[in-house]
C-alpha positions as CSV (number, residue, x, y, z in Angstrom):
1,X,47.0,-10.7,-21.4
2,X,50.6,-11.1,-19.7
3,X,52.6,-9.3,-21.8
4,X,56.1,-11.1,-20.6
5,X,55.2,-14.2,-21.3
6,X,54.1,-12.8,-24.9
7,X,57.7,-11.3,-25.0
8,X,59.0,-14.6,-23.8
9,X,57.0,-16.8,-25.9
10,X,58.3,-14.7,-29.2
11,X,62.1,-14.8,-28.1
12,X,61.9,-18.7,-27.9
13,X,60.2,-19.0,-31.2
14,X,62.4,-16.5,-32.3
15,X,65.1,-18.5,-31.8
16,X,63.4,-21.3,-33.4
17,X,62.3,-19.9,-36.1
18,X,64.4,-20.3,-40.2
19,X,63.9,-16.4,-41.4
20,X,64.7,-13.6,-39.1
21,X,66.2,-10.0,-39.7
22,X,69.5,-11.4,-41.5
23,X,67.2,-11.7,-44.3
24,X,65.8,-7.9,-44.4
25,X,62.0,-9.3,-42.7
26,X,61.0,-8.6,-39.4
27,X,60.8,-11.5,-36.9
28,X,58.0,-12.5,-35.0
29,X,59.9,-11.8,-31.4
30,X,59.9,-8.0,-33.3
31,X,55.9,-7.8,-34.4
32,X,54.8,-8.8,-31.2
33,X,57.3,-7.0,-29.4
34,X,56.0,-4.2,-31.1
35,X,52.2,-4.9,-31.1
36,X,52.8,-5.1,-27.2
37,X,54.1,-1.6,-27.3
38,X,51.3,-0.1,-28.9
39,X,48.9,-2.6,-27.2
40,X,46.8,-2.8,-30.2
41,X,46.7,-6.3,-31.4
42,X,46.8,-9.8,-29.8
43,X,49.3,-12.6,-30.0
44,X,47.1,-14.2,-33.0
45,X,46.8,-11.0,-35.0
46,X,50.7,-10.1,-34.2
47,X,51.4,-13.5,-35.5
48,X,49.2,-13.3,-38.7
49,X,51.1,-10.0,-39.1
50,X,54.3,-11.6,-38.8
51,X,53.4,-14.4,-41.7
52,X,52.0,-11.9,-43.6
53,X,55.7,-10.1,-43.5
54,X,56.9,-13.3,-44.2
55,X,55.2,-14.7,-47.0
56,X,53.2,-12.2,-48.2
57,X,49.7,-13.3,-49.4
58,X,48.4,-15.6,-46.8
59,X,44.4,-16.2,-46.1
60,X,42.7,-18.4,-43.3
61,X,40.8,-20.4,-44.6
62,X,39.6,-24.3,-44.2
63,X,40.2,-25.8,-47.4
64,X,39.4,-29.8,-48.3
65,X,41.8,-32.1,-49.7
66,X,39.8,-33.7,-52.4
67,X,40.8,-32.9,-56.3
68,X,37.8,-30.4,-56.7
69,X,38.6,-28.1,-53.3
70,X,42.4,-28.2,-54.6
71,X,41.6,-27.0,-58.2
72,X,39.2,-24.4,-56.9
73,X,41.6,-22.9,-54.7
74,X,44.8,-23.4,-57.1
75,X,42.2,-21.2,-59.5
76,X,42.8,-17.8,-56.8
77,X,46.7,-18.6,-56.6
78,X,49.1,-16.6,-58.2
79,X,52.4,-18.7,-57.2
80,X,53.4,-17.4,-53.8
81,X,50.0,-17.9,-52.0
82,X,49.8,-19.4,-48.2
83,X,46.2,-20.9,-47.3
84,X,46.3,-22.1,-43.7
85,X,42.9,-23.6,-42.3
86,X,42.1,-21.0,-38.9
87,X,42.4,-24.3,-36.3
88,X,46.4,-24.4,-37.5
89,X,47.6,-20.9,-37.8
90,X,46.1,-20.7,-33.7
91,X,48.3,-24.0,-33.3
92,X,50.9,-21.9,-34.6
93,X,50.7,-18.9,-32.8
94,X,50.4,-20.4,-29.6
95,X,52.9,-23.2,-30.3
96,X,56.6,-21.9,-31.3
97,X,57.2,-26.1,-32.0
98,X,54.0,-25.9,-33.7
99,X,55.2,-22.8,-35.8
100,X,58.8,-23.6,-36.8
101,X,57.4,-26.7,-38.0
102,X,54.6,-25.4,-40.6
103,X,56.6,-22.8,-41.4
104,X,59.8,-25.1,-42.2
105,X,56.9,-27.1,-44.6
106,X,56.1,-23.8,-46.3
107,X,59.6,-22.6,-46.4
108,X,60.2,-26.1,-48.1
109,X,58.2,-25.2,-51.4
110,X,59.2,-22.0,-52.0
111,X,62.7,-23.3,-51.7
112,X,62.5,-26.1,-54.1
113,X,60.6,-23.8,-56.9
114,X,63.8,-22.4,-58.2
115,X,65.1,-26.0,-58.5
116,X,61.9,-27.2,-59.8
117,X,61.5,-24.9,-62.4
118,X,65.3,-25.4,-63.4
119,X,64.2,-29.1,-63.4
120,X,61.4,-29.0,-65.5
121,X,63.0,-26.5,-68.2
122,X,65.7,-28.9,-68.8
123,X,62.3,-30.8,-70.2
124,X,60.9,-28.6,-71.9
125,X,58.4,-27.6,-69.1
126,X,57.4,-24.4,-67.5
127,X,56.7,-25.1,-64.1
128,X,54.2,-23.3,-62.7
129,X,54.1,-23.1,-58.7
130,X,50.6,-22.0,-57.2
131,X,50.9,-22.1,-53.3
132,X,51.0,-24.0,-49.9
133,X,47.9,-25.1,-48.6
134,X,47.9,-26.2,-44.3
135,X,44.5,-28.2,-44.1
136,X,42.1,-28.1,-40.6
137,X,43.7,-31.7,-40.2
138,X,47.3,-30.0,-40.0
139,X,48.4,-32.2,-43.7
140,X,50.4,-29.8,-45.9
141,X,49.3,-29.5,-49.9
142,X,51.9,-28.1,-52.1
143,X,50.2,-26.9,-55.4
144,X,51.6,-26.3,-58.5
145,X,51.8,-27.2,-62.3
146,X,53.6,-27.5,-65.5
147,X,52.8,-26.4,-69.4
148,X,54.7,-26.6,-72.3
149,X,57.1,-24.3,-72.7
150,X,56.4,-21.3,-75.0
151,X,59.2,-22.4,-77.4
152,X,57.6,-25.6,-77.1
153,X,53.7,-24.2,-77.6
154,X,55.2,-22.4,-81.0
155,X,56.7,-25.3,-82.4
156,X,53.5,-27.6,-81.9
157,X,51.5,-24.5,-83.2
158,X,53.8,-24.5,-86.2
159,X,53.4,-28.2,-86.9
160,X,50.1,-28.0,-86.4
161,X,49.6,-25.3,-88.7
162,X,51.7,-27.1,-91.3
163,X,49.6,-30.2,-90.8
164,X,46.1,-28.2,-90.9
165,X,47.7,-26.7,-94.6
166,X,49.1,-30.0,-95.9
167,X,45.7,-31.4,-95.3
168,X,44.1,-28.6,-97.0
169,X,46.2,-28.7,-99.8
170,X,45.3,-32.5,-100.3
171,X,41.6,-31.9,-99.9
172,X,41.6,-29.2,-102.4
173,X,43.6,-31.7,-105.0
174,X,40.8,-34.2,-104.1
175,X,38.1,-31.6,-105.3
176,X,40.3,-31.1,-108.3
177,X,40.8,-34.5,-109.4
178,X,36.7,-35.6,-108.8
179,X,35.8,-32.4,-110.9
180,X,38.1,-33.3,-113.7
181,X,37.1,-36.7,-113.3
182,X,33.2,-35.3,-113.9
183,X,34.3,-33.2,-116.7
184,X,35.7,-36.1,-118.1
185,X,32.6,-38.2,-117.9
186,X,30.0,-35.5,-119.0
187,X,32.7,-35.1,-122.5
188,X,32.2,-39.0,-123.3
189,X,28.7,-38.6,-122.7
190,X,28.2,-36.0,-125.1
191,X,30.3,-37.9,-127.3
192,X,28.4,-40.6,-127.4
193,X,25.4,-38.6,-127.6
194,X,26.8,-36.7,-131.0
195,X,27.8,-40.3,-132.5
196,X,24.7,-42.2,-132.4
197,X,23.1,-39.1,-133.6
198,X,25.4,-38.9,-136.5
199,X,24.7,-42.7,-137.0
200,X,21.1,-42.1,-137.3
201,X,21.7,-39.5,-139.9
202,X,24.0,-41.8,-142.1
């Protein structure tokens, strides 16, 4: 493995690339410049180590793009999760074009989450953001979701609650009303039991 062209590879992409050490992460030119010096890992695993550094929780991994794939794999997300199929993130580390422009797609969703979630609490909504996934056919999933917010989840508990009781209350004041009702009926029965008996007697 040339190590220069490495070195040179990483500078262009470097200078290509949206997050750098202005924002307190280390840069790619600076992971593989580094893996070089220790000679330990290869431009793919320096690169995975740079996105890593970058994003945190990322996995390689081919994922479909059908409704049941997507739900399965939103299911392991925890809101700042990067899934990029194996055929892309090698695109990526070989490609600084290739790179700066997955990695401007990922930087786009963790960008807009602060908006979104102002967005959707203006609603009423809790937005809930999941993760990025980079398909095998290099399409880009953003997953994420929204729920009621929890002032919102109390108040349609309480009005559910309220319902569920009103309804009780009625049902119990049905019971009432059909026992009295049977009360009443059994009383004229006897009644009229007593009065033909006291007609007999007379």
């Amino acid at each position: 493995m040339d190590i220069g062209n490495i070195a040179f590879s990483a500078y262009q992409y470097a200078n290509k690339s949206q997050k750098n050490n202005a924002t307190g992460k280390t840069s790619f030119a600076d992971t593989v410049k580094q893996t070089a010096v220790n000679g330990s890992a290869s431009r793919m695993e320096a690169y995975k180590d740079y996105l890593k550094q970058k994003y945190g929780n990322v996995r390689y991994e081919s994922i479909g793009r059908d409704e049941k794939s997507l739900d399965k794999v939103a299911k392991t997300m925890s809101g700042r999760d990067v899934v990029i199929a194996p055929n892309i993130v090698e695109q990526m580390a070989n490609d600084p074009q290739k790179a700066a422009y997955y990695e401007g797609k990922i930087d786009d969703f963790f960008e807009a989450t602060p908006r979104l979630k102002a967005s959707f609490a203006a609603r009423g909504l809790d937005y809930q953001p999941c993760g990025v996934v980079v398909h095998e056919d290099g399409n880009v999933t953003y997953i994420g979701g929204c729920a009621d917010s929890p002032e919102r989840v109390a108040q349609v508990n309480a009005i559910n609650k309220e319902k569920r009781e009103k309804e009780a209350a009625q049902r119990k004041a049905s019971i009432e009303r059909s026992l009295e009702a049977v009360e009443e009926r059994r009383r004229r029965i006897h009644s009229d039991i007593i009065t033909t008996e006291d007609l007999k007697k007379w």
